[in-house]
C-alpha positions, 0 to 999 in steps of 0.5 A: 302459644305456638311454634315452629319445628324445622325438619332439613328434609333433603340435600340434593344430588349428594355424592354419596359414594364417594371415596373423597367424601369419606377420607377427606373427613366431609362427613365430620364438616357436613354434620357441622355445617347442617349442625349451624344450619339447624340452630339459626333456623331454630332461632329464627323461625316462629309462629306467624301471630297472623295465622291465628292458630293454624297448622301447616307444613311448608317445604322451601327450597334454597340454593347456597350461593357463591357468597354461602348465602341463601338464593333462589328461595322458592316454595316446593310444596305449600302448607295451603296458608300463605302466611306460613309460605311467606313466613318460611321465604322471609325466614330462609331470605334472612338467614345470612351467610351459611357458607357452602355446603361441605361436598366433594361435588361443587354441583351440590348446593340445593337444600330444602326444610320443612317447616312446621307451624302449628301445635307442639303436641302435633308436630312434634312427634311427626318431627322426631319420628322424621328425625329418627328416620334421617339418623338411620338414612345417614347410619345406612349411607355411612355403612354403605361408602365403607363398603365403597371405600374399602372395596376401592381399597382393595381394588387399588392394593390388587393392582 
């Protein structure tokens, strides 16, 4: 049997920097907010039965509308099989309210998935490395708006 793996690959235009971001505790909802993001795609998404074996990776764009639901759901690179690209369009139209994405910019509202289809034993190595890899991005972000926060600190103090 085959299934699906999903990677939040991007947040666009984050804020990062922010001193807002880091004392007002949006980090602490944003992780949540992604964190309910990740378990309803999980439940959703599934290996298309028409596919019939094939393996494809599909990134797939969305903003969060002022309903928190997804919009303008478009196809940002194609896994080159249709099925997979209609499967992740309808997976990402169906998933309901999500609510807005917790940012110090209301500018920010693009998110984008890859979405895995094909043999576990494939992908799944590809989909922690990647993983591994945003853990240690949002560790160097976390690092870097300290620094910001505590420079702005300082700054403030002095004057």
């Amino acid at each position: 049997m085959r299934y699906g793996f999903l990677t939040i690959a991007a947040i666009a235009s984050f804020a990062s920097g922010s001193a807002l971001w880091a004392q007002s505790g949006l980090i602490a909802r944003y992780s949540h907010w992604e964190q309910r993001l990740r378990e309803r795609v999980n439940e959703e998404l599934s290996y298309p039965e028409a596919a019939n074996g094939a393996a494809g990776d599909v990134l797939v764009g969305f903003r969060v509308g002022a309903d928190g639901e997804p919009a303008q759901v478009t196809i940002r690179q194609s896994s080159g099989n249709p099925i997979f690209d209609q499967a992740a369009i309808r997976l990402v139209s169906h998933l309901g309210r999500l609510g807005p994405i917790p940012t110090a910019d209301p500018q920010v509202g693009d998110i984008v998935l890859k979405l895995s289809y094909g043999d576990p034993s494939s992908t799944a190595v590809q989909s922690i490395q990647l993983g591994i890899a945003d853990h240690r991005e949002q560790l160097a972000n976390d690092r870097r708006d300290r620094a910001i926060i505590s420079h702005s600190t300082r700054v403030a103090q002095n004057h």
